[in-house]
C-alpha positions as CSV (number, residue, x, y, z in Angstrom):
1,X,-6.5,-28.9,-69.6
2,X,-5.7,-32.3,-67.9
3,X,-2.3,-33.8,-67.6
4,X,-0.8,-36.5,-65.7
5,X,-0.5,-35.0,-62.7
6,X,-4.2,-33.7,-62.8
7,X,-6.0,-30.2,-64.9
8,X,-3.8,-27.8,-65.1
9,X,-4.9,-24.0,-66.0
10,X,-2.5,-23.4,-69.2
11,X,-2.5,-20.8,-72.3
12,X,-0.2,-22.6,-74.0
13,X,3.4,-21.4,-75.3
14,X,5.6,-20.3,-72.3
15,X,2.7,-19.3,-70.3
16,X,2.3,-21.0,-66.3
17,X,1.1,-24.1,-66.0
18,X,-1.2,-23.9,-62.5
19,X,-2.4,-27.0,-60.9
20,X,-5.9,-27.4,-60.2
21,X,-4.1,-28.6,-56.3
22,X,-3.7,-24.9,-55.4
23,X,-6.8,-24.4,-55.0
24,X,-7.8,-28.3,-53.3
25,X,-5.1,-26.7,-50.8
26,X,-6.9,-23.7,-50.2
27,X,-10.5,-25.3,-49.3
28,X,-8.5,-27.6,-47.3
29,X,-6.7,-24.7,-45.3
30,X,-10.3,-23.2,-45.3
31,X,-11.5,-26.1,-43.5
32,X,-9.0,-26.2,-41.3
33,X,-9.4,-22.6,-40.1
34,X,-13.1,-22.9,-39.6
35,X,-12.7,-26.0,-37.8
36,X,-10.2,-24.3,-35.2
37,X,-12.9,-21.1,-34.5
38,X,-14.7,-21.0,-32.3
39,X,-18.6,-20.7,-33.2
40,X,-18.6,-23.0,-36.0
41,X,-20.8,-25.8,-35.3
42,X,-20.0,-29.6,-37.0
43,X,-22.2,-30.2,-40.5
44,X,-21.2,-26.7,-41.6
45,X,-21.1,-25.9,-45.8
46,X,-19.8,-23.0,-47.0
47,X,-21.6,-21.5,-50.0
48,X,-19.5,-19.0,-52.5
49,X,-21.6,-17.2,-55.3
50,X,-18.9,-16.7,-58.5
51,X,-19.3,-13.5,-60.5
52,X,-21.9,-13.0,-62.7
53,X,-21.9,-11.6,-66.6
54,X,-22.8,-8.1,-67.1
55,X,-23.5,-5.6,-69.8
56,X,-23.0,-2.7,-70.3
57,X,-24.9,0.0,-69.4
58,X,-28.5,-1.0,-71.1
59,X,-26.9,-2.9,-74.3
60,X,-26.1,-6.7,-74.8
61,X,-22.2,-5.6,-75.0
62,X,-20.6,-8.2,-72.8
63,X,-18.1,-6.8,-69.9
64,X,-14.9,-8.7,-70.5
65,X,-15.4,-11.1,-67.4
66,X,-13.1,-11.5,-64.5
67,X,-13.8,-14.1,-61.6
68,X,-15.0,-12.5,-58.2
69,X,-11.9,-13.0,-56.3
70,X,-13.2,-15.3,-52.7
71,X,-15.0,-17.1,-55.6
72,X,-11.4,-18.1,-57.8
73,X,-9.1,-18.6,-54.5
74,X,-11.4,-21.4,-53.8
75,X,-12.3,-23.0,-56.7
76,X,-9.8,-21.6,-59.6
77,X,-13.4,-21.2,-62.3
78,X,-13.4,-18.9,-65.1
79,X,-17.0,-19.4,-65.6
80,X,-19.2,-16.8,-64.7
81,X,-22.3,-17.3,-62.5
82,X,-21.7,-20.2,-60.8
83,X,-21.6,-21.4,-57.0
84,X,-19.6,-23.6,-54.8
85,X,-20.1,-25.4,-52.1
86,X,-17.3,-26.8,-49.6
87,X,-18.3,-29.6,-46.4
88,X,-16.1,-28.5,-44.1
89,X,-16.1,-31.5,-42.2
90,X,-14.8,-33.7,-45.4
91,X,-13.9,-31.0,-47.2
92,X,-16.2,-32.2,-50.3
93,X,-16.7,-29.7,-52.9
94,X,-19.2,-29.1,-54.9
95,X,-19.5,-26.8,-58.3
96,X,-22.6,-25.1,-59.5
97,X,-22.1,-24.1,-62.9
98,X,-25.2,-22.8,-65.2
99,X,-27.7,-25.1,-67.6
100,X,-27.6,-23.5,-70.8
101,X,-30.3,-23.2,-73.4
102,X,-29.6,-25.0,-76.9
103,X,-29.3,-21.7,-78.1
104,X,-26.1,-21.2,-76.5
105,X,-24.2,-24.1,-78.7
106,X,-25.5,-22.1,-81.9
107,X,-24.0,-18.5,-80.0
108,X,-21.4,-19.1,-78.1
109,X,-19.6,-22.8,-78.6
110,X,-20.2,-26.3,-77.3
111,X,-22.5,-27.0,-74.0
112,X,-20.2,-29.1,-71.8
113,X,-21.4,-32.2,-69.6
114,X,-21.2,-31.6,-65.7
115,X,-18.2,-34.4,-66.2
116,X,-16.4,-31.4,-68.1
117,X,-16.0,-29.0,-65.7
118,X,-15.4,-31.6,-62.6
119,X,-12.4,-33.0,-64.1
120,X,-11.9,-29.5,-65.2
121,X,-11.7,-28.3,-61.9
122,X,-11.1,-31.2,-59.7
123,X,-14.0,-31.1,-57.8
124,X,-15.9,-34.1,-56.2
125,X,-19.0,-32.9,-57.7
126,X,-21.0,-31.0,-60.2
127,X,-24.8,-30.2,-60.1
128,X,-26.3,-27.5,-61.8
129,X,-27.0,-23.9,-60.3
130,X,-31.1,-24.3,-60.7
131,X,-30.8,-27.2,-58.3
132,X,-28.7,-25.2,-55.4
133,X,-31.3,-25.7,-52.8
134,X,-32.1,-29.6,-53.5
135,X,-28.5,-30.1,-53.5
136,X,-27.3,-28.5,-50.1
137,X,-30.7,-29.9,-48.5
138,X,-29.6,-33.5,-49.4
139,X,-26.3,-33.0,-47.8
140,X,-27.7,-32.3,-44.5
141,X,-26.1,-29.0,-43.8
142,X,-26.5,-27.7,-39.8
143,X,-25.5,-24.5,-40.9
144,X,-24.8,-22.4,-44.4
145,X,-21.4,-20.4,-43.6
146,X,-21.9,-17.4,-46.6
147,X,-19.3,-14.5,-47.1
148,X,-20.4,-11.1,-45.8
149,X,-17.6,-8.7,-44.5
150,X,-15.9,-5.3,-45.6
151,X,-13.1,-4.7,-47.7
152,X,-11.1,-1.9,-45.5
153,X,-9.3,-0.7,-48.6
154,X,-12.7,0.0,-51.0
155,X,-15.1,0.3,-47.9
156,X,-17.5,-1.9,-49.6
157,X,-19.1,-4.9,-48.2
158,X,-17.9,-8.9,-49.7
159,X,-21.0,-10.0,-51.9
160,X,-22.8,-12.8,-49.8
161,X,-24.4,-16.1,-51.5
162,X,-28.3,-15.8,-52.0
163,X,-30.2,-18.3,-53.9
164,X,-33.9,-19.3,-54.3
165,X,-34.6,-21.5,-52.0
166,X,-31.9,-20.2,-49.3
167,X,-34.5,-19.4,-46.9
168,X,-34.7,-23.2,-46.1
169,X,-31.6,-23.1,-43.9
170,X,-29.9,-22.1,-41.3
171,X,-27.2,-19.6,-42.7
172,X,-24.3,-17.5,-40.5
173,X,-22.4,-14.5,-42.6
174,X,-20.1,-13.8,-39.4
175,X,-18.0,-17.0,-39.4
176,X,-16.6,-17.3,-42.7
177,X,-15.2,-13.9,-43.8
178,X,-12.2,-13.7,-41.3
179,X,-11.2,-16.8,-41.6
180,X,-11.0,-16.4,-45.5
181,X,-9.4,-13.5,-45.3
182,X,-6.5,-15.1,-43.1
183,X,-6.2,-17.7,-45.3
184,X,-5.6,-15.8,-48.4
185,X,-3.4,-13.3,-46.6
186,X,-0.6,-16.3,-46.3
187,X,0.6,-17.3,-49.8
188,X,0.9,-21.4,-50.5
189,X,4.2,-22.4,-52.6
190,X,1.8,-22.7,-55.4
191,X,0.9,-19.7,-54.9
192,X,4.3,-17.6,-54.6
193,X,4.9,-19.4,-57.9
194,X,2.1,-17.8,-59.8
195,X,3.0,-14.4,-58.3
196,X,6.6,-15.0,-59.3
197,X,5.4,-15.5,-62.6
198,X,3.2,-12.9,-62.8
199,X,6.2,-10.8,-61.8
200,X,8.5,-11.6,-64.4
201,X,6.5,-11.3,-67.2
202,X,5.5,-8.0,-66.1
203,X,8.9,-6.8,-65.0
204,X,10.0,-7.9,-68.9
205,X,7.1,-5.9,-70.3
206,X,8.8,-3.0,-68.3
207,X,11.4,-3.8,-70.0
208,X,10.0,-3.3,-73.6
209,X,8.4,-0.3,-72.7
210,X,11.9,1.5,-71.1
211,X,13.8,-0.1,-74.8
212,X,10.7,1.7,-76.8
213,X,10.8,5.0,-75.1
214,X,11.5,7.8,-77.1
215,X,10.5,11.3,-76.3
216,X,7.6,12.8,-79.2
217,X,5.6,9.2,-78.1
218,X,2.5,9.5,-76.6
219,X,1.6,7.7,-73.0
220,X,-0.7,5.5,-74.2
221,X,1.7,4.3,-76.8
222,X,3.6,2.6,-73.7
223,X,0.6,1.9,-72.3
224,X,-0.7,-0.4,-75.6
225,X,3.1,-1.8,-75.2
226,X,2.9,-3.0,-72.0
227,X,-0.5,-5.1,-72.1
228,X,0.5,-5.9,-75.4
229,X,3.9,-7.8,-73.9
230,X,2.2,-9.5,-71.2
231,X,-0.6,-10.6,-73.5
232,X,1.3,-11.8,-76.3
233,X,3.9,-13.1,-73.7
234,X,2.2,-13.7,-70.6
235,X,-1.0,-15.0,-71.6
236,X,-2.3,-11.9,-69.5
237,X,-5.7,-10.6,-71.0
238,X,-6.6,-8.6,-67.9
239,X,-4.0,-6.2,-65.7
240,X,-4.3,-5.8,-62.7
241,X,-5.3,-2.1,-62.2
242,X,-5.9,0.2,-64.9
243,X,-2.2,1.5,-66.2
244,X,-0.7,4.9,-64.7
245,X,1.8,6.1,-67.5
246,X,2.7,9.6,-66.2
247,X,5.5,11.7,-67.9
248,X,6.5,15.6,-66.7
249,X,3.8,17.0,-63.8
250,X,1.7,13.8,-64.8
251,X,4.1,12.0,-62.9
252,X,3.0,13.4,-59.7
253,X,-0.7,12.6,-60.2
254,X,-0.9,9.2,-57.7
255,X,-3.3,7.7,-59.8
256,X,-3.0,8.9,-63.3
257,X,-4.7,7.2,-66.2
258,X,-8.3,7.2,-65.5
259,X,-11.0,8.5,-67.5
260,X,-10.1,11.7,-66.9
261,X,-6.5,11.8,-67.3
262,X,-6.1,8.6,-69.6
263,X,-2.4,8.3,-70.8
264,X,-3.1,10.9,-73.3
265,X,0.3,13.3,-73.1
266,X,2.8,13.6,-75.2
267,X,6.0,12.7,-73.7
268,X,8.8,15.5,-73.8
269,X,12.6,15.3,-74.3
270,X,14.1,15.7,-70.4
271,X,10.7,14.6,-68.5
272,X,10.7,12.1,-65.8
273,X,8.2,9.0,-66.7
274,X,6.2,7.3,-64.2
275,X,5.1,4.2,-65.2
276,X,2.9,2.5,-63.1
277,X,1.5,-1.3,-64.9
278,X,1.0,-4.6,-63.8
279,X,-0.5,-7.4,-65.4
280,X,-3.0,-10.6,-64.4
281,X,-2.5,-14.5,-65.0
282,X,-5.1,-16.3,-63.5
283,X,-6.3,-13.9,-61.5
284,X,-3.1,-13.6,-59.8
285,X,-1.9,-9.8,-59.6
286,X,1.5,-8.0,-60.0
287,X,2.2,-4.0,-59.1
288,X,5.6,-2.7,-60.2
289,X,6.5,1.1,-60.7
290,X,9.3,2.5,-62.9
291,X,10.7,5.6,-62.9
292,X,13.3,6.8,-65.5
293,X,13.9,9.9,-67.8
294,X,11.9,9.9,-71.3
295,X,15.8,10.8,-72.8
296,X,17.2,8.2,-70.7
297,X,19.7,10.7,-68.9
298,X,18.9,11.7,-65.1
299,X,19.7,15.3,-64.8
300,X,21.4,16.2,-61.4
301,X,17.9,17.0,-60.3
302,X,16.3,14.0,-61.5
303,X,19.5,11.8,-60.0
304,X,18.8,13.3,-56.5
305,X,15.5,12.5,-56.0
306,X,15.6,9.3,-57.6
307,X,18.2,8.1,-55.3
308,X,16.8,9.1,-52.6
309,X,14.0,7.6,-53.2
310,X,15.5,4.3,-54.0
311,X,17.6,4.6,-50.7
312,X,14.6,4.7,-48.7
313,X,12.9,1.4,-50.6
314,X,16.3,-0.5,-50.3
315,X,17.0,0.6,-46.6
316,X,13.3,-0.6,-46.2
317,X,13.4,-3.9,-47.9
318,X,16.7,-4.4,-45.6
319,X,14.2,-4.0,-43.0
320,X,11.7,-5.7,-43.6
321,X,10.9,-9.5,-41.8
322,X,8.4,-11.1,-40.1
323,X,7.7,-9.5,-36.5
324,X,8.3,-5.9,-38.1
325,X,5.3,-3.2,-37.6
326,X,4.5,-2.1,-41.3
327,X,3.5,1.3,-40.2
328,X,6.9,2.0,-39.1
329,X,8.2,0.7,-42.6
330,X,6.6,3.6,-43.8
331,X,7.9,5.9,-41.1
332,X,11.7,4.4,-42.0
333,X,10.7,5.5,-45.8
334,X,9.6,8.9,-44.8
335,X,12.5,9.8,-42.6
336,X,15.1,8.9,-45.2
337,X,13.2,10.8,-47.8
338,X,13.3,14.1,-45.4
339,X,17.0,13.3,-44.7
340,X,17.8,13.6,-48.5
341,X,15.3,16.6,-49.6
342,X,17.6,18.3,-46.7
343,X,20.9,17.3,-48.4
344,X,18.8,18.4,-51.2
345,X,18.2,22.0,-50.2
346,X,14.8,21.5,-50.5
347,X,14.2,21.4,-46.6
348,X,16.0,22.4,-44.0
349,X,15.7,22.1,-39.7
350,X,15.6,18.9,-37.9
351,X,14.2,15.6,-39.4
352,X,12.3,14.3,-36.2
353,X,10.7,17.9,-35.9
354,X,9.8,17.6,-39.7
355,X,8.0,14.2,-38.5
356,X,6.6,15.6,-36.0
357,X,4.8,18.2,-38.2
358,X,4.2,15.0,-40.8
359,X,6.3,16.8,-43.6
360,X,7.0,13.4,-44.9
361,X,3.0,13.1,-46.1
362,X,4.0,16.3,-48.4
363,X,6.0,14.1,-50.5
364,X,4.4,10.8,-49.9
365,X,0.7,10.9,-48.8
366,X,0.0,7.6,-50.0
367,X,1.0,4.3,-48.0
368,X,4.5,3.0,-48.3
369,X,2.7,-0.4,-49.8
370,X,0.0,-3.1,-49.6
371,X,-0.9,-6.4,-49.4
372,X,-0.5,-8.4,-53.3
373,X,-2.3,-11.5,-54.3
374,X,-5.5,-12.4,-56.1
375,X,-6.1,-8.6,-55.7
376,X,-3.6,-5.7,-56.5
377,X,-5.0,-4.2,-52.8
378,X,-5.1,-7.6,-51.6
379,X,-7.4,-8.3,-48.7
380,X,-6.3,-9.1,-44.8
381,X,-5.0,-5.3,-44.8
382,X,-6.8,-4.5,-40.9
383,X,-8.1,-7.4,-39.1
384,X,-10.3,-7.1,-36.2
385,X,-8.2,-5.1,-33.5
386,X,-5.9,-3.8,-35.9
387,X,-6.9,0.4,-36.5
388,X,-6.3,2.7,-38.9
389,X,-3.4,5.5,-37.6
390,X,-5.2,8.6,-38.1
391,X,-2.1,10.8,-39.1
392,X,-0.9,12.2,-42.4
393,X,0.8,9.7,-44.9
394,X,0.1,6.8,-42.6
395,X,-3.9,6.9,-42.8
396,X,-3.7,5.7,-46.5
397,X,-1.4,2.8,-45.5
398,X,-3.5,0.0,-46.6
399,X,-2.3,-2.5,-43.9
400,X,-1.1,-1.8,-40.4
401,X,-0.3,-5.3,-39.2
402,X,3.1,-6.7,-38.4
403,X,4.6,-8.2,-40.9
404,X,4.0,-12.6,-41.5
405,X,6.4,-15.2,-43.2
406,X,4.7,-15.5,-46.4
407,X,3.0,-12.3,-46.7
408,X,2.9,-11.0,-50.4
409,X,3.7,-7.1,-50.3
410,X,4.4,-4.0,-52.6
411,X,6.9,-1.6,-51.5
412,X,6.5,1.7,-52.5
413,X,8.1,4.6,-51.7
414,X,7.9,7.8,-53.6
415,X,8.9,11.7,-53.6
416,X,6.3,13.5,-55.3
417,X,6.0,17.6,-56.2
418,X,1.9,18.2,-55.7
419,X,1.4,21.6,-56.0
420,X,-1.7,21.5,-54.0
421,X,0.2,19.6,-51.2
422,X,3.0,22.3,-51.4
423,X,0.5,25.3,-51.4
424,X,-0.7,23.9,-48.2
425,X,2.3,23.3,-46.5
426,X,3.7,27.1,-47.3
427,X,0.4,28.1,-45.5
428,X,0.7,26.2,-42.7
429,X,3.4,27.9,-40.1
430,X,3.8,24.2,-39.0
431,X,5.2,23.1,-42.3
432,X,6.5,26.3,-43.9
433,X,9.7,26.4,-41.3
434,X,10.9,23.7,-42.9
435,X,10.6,24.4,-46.9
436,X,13.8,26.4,-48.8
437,X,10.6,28.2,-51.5
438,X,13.9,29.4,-53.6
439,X,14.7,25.7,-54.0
440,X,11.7,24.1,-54.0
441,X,10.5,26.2,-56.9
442,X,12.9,24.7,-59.4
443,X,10.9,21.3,-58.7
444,X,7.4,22.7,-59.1
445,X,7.0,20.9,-62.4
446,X,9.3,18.3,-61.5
447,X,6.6,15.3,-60.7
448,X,7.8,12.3,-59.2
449,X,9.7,9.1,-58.7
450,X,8.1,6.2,-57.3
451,X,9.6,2.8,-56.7
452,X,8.0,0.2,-56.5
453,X,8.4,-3.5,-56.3
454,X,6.5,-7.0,-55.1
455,X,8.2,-8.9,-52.4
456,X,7.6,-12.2,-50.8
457,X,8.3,-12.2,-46.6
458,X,10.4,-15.2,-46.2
459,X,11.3,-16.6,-42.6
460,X,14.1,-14.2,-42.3
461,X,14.0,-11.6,-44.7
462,X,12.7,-10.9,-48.2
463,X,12.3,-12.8,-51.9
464,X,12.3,-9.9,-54.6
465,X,10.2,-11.0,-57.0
466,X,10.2,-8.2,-59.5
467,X,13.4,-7.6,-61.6
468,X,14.6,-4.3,-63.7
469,X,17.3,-2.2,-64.1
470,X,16.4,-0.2,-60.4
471,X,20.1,2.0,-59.9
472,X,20.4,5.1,-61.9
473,X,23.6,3.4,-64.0
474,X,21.8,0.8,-64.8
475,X,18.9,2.5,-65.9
476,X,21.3,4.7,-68.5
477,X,23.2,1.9,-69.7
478,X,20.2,-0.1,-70.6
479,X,18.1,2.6,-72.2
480,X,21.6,3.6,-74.4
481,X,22.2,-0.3,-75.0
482,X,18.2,-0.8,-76.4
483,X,18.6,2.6,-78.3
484,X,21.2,1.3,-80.3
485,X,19.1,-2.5,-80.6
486,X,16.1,-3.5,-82.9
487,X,16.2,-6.6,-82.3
488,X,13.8,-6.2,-78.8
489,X,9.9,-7.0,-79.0
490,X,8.1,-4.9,-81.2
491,X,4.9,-3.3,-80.8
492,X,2.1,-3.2,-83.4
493,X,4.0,-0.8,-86.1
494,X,1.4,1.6,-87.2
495,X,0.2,1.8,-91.1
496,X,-1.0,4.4,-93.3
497,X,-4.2,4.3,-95.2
């Protein structure tokens, strides 16, 4: 959608209106960090290949597209299959999008001009993906800078551009991916903007879901809530992960909801709830976890852990600014967590001994947080010369840089009761010193409490961008306030047949 200050990406309503400039500004930053690097020779074009449209399995069942995500921070298209091209010496970009039979106007709507999608997009040009390689040939190119590098959170390698006809060029896959990375690791005003929104919408579907809960629901009852809020709301037809919705020892299972375990429990008067949801706009991700009883009243039990798990991700987002190490973020959460499982009863013995023997990693094996932006496990996490700790707890931290101004991070700290975590620590005379078993069995259905929330690094602190009721009062007062409301959003009411 055009307006007067140029396209705009809009779903009408109250949905985010995003400039087509955000991502102008990214190619521009691009070319300015592969100008600076060494290596990269003048006449260089980068060449991005888009996602492509895929079925399922054997059938002609469309998978619900989502733009591959180097492919979207630089050119913002929700078109599948198409290419881009960026001079990095002018910065002049060009968009390859598909030429479609006449079939397709009888299938699947009008065929758009190549005018369409350049004012679209804002692009200086538009050619058509059958003529990649006459294209780039005309412009001269000394070099094709393609994307080939590893994602350190998945392990799996950045899909690079290939084309027929790419055999005709010079082409590097070393230069480009660091430099990308770098660049989509440091948020743009336009950028935070998106990710505030992003953040709010999810943080209200939150919201709806703690009004609606009532114990006797199922989990996927809050789940359908959720995505149903930040679609109906949000304009948000994709989240961001699949949803965790954990309630009693489903709680404790780090990454509930899966084809194995998909939301399917019924939720039980006095269980803790984990909800774990986020949801998409334009690509742009969220992460937020909630943690509250299904009855909305903490026991004394469910009170201790959940505050101290909520001191350690306040005494941490205290903490957190740019020059900061993030791996000892996550050491700050673990010691406060072993600190209160003392007061607790749970353990007992000297904290920095319990460290030593990683005790905190029995409670919280995963990594205090990660990097947020066009994806949940956003990329930049370990850089060249930046290496995994190999210890308990902080080998699943998915970034081990110090911290930047403009960094986009989750913070999540948790307490968790994992049997198989538990059995192993009671069998190891390292670990076992430390655990009170009369105490600790009371929790052995427990599950867990997880915190978490999206922050922005600012130049001398923190912007919280995610916002709902977080203190134990005020999760009581507004569970009892929407308990006695119906006038809240309401999901789809079921009917009889």
């Amino acid at each position: 959608m055009a307006s007067s200050s140029g396209p705009v990406y809009w779903l009408g309503n109250d949905t985010l209106r995003v400039s087509a400039a955000l991502f102008a500004e990214n190619r521009h930053r691009l070319c300015q960090g592969l100008k600076a690097k060494e290596g990269v020779v003048p006449k260089s074009v980068v060449v991005l290949q888009g996602g492509e449209q895929k079925q399922r399995y054997c059938t002609d069942t469309d998978i619900l597209f989502r733009q591959e995500s180097f492919f979207h921070w630089a050119f913002g298209v929700t078109e599948p299959d198409c290419y881009g091209a960026i001079d990095v010496d002018t910065g002049k970009a060009v968009l390859f999008v598909l030429k479609l039979p006449e079939s397709y106007a009888t299938w699947m709507g009008e065929i758009h001009p190549r005018e369409h999608f350049k004012e679209k997009y804002a692009v200086d040009d538009v050619q058509y993906t059958c003529d990649i390689a006459e294209v780039l040939y005309k412009m001269k190119p000394a070099v094709l800078l393609t994307l080939r590098g590893q994602n350190t959170d998945s392990g799996s390698t950045s899909r690079e551009a290939s084309f027929e006809g790419i055999s005709r060029f010079e082409v590097n896959n070393v230069h480009l991916h660091p430099v990308i990375v770098e660049c989509r690791l440091i948020k743009t005003d336009m950028e935070l903007e998106v990710l505030r929104y992003t953040n709010r919408i999810s943080s209200q579907a939150h919201k709806e879901v703690m009004k609606h809960m009532r114990p006797g629901q199922k989990e996927y009852e809050m789940e359908s809530l959720f995505q149903h809020y930040c679609y109906a709301r949000g304009g948000m037809r994709h989240m961001s992960y699949t949803c965790i919705c954990g309630s009693g020892n489903n709680s404790s299972v780090l990454h509930y909801g899966h084809a194995g375990a998909p939301n399917n429990k019924t939720i039980e008067d006095g269980e803790m709830c984990l909800f774990d949801m986020g949801g998409e706009y334009y690509c742009y991700s969220s992460d937020i976890t909630c943690s509250y009883p299904a009855n909305g009243k903490f026991t004394n039990d469910q009170k201790a852990i959940y505050e101290a798990v909520l001191k350690s991700s306040r005494a941490v987002m205290a903490a957190i600014k740019p020059g900061v190490l993030w791996p000892d973020m996550h050491r700050l959460a673990d010691r406060i967590h072993l600190e209160e499982l003392v007061k607790i009863g749970i353990l007992h013995g000297n904290v920095d001994d319990m460290l030593k023997a990683h005790m905190g990693a029995v409670f919280m094996p995963h990594g205090l947080g990660h990097l947020l932006g066009i994806d949940v496990h956003d990329v930049g996490g370990y850089p060249e010369g930046v290496e995994r700790i190999d210890e308990p707890g902080l080998r699943s931290l998915r970034m081990g840089r110090v911290v930047q101004e403009r960094m986009v991070l989750t913070v999540e700290p948790g307490i968790y009761f994992i049997n198989h975590l538990l059995d192993q620590a009671l069998a190891s005379p390292a670990q076992r010193c430390f655990i009170n078993n009369d105490v600790l069995a009371r929790f052995r259905s427990f599950g867990g409490v997880r915190i978490e929330d999206d922050i922005a690094v600012t130049a001398n602190g923190i912007e919280l961008l995610t916002c709902v009721p977080r203190t134990v009062e005020e999760i009581e007062e507004f569970m009892a306030q929407a308990q006695g409301s119906s006038k809240s959003f309401s999901p789809v009411v079921s009917q009889s047949f």
